[in-house]
Structures are given as C-alpha cells and as structure tokens.
C-alpha positions in Angstrom: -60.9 -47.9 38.5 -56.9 -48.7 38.8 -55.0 -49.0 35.6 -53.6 -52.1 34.6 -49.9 -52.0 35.5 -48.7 -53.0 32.0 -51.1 -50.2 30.5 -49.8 -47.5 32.8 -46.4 -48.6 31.7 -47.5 -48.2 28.1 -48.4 -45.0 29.1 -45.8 -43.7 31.0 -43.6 -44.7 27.9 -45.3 -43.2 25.1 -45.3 -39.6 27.7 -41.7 -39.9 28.1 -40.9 -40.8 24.0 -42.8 -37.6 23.6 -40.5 -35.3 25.8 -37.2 -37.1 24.0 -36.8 -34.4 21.0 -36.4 -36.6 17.1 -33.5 -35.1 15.3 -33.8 -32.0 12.7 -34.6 -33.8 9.4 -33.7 -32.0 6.3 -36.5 -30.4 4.1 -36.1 -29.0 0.4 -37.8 -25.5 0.2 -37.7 -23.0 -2.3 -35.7 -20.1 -2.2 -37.3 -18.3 -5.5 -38.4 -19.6 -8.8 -36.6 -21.7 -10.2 -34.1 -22.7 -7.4 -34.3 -24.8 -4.1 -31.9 -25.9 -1.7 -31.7 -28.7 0.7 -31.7 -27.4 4.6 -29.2 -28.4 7.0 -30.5 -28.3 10.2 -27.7 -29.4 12.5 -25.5 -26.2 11.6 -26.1 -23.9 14.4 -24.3 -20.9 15.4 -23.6 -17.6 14.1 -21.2 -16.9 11.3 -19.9 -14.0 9.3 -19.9 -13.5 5.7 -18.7 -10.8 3.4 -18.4 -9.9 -0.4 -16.6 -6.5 -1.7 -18.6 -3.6 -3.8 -20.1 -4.2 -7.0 -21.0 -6.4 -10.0 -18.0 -8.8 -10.3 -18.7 -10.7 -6.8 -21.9 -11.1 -8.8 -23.2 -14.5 -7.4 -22.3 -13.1 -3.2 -24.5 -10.3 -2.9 -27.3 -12.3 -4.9 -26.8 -15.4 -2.7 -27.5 -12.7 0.0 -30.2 -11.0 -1.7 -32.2 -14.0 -2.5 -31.7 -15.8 1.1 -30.1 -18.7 0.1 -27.8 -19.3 2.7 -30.2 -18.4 5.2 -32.4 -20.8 4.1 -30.1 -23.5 3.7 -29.1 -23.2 7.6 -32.4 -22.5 9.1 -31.0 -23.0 12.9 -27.6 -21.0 11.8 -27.7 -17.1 12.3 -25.8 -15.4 9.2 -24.6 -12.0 9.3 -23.9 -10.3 6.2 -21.5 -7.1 5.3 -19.3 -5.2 2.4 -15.8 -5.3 2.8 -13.9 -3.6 -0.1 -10.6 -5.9 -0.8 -9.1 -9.3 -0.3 -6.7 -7.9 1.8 -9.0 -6.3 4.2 -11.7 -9.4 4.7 -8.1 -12.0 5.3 -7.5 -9.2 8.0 -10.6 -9.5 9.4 -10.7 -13.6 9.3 -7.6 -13.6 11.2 -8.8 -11.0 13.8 -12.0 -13.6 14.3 -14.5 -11.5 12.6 -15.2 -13.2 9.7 -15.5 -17.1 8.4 -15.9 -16.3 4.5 -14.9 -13.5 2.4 -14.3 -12.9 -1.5 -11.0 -13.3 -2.6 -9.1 -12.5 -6.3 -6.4 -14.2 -7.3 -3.2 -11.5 -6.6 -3.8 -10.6 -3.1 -5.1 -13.8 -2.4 -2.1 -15.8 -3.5 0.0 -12.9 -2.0 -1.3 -13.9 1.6 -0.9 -17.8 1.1 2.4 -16.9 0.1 3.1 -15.1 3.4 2.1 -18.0 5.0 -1.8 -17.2 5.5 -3.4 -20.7 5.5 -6.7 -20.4 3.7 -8.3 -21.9 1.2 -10.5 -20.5 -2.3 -13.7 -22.1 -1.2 -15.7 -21.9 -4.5 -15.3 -20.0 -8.1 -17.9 -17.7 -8.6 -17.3 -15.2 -11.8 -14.7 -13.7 -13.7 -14.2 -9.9 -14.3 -12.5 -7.6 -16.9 -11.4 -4.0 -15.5 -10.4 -0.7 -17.2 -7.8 1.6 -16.0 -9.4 4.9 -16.8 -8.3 8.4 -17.1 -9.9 11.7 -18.0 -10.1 12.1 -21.4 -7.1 14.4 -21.5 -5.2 12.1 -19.2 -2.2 9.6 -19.8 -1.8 7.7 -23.0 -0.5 4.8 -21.5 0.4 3.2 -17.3 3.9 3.9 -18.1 2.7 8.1 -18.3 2.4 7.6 -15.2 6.3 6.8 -14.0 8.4 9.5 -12.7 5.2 11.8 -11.6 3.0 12.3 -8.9 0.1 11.7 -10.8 -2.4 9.2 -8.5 -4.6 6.0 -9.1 -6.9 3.6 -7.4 -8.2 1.4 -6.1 -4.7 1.0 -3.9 -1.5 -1.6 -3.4 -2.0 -5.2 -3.2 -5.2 -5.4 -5.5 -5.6 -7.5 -8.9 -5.2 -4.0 -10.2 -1.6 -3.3 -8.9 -0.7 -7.0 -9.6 -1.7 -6.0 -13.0 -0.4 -2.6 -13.7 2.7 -4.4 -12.1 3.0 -7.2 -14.7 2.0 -4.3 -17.7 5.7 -2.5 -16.1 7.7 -5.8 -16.3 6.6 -6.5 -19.9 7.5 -2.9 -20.7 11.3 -3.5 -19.1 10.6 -1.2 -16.4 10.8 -1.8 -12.4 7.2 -3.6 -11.9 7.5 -1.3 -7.8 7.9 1.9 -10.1 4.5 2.9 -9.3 4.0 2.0 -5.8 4.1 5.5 -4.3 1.4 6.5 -6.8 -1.6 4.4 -5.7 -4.0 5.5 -3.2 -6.4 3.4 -1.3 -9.8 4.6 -2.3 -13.2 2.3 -2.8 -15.1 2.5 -6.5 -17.8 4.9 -6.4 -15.4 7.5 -4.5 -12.4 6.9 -6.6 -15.1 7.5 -9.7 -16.5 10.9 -8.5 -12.9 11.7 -7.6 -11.7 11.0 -11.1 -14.4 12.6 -12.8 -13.9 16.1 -11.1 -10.1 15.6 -11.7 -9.1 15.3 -8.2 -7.4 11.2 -9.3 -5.7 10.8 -12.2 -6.6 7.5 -13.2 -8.8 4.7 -11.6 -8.7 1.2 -12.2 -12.4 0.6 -12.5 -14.0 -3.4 -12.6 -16.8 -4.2 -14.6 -20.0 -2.2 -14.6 -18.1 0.4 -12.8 -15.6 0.7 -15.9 -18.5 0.5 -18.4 -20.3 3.7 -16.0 -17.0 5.9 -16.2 -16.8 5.0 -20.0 -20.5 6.6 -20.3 -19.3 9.0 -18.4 -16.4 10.0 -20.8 -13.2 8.7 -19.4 -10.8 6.8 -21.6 -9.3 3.2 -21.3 -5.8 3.0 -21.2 -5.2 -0.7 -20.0 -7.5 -3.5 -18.8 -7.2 -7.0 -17.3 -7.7 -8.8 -20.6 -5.6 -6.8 -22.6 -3.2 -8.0 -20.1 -3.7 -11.8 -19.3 -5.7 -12.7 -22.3 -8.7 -13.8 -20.4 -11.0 -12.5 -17.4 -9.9 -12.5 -13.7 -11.4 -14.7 -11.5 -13.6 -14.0 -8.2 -14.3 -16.9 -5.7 -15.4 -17.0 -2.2 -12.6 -18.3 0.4 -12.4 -18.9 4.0 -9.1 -19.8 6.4 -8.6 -23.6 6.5 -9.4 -23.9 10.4 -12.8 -22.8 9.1 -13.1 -25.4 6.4 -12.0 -28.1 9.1 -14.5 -27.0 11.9 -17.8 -26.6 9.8 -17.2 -28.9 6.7 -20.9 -29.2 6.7 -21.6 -25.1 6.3 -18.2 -24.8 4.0 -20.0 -27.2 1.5 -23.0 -26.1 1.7 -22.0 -22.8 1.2 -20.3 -23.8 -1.9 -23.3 -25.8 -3.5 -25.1 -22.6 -3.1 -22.9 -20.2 -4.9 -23.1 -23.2 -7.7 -26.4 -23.3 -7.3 -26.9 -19.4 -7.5 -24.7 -18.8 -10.3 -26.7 -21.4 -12.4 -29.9 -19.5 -11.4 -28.4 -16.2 -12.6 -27.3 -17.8 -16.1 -30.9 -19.1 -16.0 -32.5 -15.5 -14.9 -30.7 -12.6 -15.8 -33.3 -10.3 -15.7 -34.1 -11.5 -11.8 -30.4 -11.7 -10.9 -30.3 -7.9 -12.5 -33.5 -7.7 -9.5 -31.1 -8.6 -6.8 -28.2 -7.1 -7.9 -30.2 -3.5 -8.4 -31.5 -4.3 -4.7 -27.6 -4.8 -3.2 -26.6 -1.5 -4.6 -29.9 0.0 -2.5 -31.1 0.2 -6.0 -28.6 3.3 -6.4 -28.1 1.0 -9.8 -31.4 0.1 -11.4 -31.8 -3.1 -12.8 -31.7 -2.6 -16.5 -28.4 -1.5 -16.3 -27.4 -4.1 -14.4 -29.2 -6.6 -17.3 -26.6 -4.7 -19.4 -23.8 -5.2 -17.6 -24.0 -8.9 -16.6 -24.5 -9.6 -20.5 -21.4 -7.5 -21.2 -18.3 -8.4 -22.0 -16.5 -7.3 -19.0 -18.2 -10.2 -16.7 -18.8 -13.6 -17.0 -19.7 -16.0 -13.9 -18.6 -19.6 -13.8 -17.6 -22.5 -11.3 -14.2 -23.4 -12.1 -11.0 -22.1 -13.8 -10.0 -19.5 -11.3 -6.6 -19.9 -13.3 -4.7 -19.7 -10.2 -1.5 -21.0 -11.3 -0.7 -18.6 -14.0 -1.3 -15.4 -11.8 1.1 -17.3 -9.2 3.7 -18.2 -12.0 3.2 -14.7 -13.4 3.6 -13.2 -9.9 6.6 -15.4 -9.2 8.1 -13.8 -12.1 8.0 -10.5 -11.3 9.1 -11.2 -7.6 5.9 -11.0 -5.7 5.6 -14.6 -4.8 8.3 -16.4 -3.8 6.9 -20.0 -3.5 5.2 -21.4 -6.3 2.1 -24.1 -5.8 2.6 -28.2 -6.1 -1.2 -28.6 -7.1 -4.8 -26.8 -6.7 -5.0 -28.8 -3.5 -2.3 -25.8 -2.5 -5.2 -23.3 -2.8 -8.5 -24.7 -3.3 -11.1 -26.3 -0.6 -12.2 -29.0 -3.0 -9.0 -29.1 -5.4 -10.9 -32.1 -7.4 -13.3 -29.5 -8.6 -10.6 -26.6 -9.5 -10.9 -26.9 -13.2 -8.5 -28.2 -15.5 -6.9 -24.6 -15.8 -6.8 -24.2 -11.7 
C-alpha cells in the first residue's frame, strides 16, 4: 500500500528533526559530598591551568583534586600543572601556555605595573611565611647585609617584597640584599637549609611550621611585617577574561564554591591536599596546618592597594591603582579592603 502524501511528509519531518542535534543543556551533578556545580556545556576547547607548591594555594590544587573544573566543563579539556612563582606562570601566559595561574600580590602588582595586562581572577586564601635560619643563624634580615650569606625562595617573590619593606623600615637600601637571594623551590631550599648549605629560607605556611619541627628559628614573617596575612588569588591575562567570560566565571564560582567546601570539610580538604603532595604529606598534618595560624582561605580582601602603596614607597612600583577595577576581574566583588 502507498503512504498518504501528507503522512510521508509527517515522516520525513520527524526523521530529519531527529538528525538536527538540540543544544547542550546544563545539568547540576555532584562533584563530592557536600558540593555541586552547574555544567557548562558550550565551553569547549582545551585550556591550561596552574597553581604553585604547597598549602597556601590551598583551594587550586583541591579544585584539581576534587574535579571540579572538570566537571563544570564537561565538553572542555583541562590540563593541569605546578608552576613555582607568579613570575614564572605570567611568563608562561604570555608565551601562550597558560590561561590561569596563581598570583600574590608583589610580583603580581610588579607585572601590572610593567605594563602586563592581567587581571586577579578570584581570592582564594591568605598565607603567613617565616624567614628561617638554622638555629645558630642570623638574629635578624639585616645580619644578613654586607655578607654573602644566601636565602630563598628568590627575587621578585612576596618574600623579597617583604624582606625589602623590613630594610626600608630599618633605614637601610630596601636592594641591599638583592645579590643574596637565590632562586630555589620549597622543599629543596628546606633540605638545603637544613644541611647548612642556605642560610636562611623564607618558608610559607605548612612548610615554615615543618622547618620549625625541624629546629630552625624564625627571624621575620609576613604578619610581623604587614599586620595581616598575604593574600593568594587565581589570575589570568585580560584577553583571556574577554574571550571565555563564560569559563573565567565559572572558574571563579568554583574556587568560591571550593573554598566554602574546605571551611565546611577540613578533614576532606586535608584528603585532597595530602593527595596533591603525592601523599609525600599525609593528611593529618595537613588537618593541622589548614587550622593553623599561618593560613586562612577567604574570597575577598586580597588587600591589594596597601602592598601597591607600600611598594610605591619603596620604589618598586611606580604607578599607583585608581580603583580594584585596576586589578581585579570582577572589581564589585574585591572586598572593601581590595
């Protein structure tokens, strides 16, 4: 028998609706307990991300232990890897490598102020670190002027930014040191100071807590110095901000969404911190850490402006910012001490 004309149209229809694909429609799935995120499906691609070494980039490497991003961009491939300073991931995101690093505030603002046009994506944390030396070391940073003696972690961190503004409050030349720092990553500048090869390391967080088990002595730290933590965030140039708004926000909900979870869950965000360290660091030492005093993580406040100011001061800026929206991706959300 012939098909009516009008039903093999119907047909023929309904066949052809069935080959047009329907758009990717966002799902909410779980991404462990206690925490879900909304997918975005239309983000495709492949992007790079990076954090640097150890606790104080906190809610990065457990964002990347627990999937998050991954699972927020189900059609987007992300590639993850350690980079150990600011200075090194802004190198990389200008070479193409890279769409979002970590940043802290001195060698961040140091690069805007050379004209490097990138923006502090999202707070994450907050850090203290000690400068340590062997227990029969210097007394003091300024024991170290007019010597050879060497310390780490190397020029243009938070830690020379801070040893410089310890020089200018002491009346000395805050560059008096810079022929004394060598560029060496935590856990070698640790064994390096502990069989007396360095002379003093500037250690952050649960590494300075581990060389203070260890014996070394505290001579200076970040609080001691600004009065308050230094802040962590994750940045990314502007041009990446502009072409993928859609993964630049998302990205920034998660580390929100992440460090909540960790507030929520320290023993599980111990768990995925303990797994980014290859579980070198087990996780009850990283329970201790994250409820020490030497770490913190939170959203906003980065406090910006008074390391630019302060920086300014001493001659290593030479532009000071109009507003957050100078730095920050989403300057509304900068905190009233941005």
């Amino acid at each position: 028998m012939r098909m009516p004309k009008q039903f093999r149209t119907l047909v023929a229809g309904l066949g052809l609706a069935a080959c047009i694909s329907l758009p990717a429609l966002a799902e909410t799935v779980q991404v462990a307990e206690g925490l879900s995120v909304e997918t975005h499906p239309k983000v495709t691609g492949t992007y790079n991300f990076a954090h640097g070494f150890g606790l104080i980039y906190g809610p990065m490497p457990v964002a990347r232990q627990l999937g998050i991003v991954e699972k927020m961009f189900p059609n987007a491939k992300i590639i993850w890897q350690n980079i150990f300073t600011t200075a090194q991931q802004r190198d990389a995101m200008l070479a193409g490598r890279l769409d979002f690093g970590s940043c802290t505030p001195g060698p961040y603002l140091q690069s805007w102020d050379k004209g490097v046009d990138w923006k502090w994506v999202q707070t994450t944390s907050g850090f203290d670190g000690y400068l340590m030396v062997r227990p029969d070391g210097p007394k003091s940073v300024l024991d170290f002027l007019g010597t050879t003696k060497k310390l780490s972690p190397g020029p243009n961190t938070a830690q020379y930014f801070t040893v410089q503004e310890i020089l200018k409050r002491a009346g000395k030349d805050p560059k008096a040191l810079d022929r004394n720092w060598v560029n060496l990553p935590h856990p070698d500048a640790m064994q390096a100071l502990i069989a007396g090869q360095l002379d003093g390391h500037f250690a952050t967080s649960d590494f300075a807590l581990r060389l203070e088990e260890q014996g070394m002595k505290k001579i200076a730290s970040f609080k001691d110095t600004w009065g308050a933590l230094y802040g962590v965030g994750a940045c990314a140039l502007t041009k990446t901000v502009k072409e993928h708004p859609e993964l630049t926000r998302g990205y920034a909900d998660a580390l929100k969404m992440v460090v909540a979870w960790m507030k929520a869950h320290p023993e599980k965000a111990a768990e995925m911190m303990a797994k980014s360290t290859g579980n070198k660091v087990s996780a009850a030492e990283f329970v201790k850490y994250l409820k020490s005093s030497t770490y913190d993580s939170y959203t906003t406040d980065a406090d910006l402006k008074t390391q630019a100011e302060a920086m300014h001061s001493f001659g290593a800026l030479k532009h000071l910012p109009k507003g957050p929206e100078d730095f920050y991706a989403y300057p509304a959300e900068a905190g009233a001490k941005w």
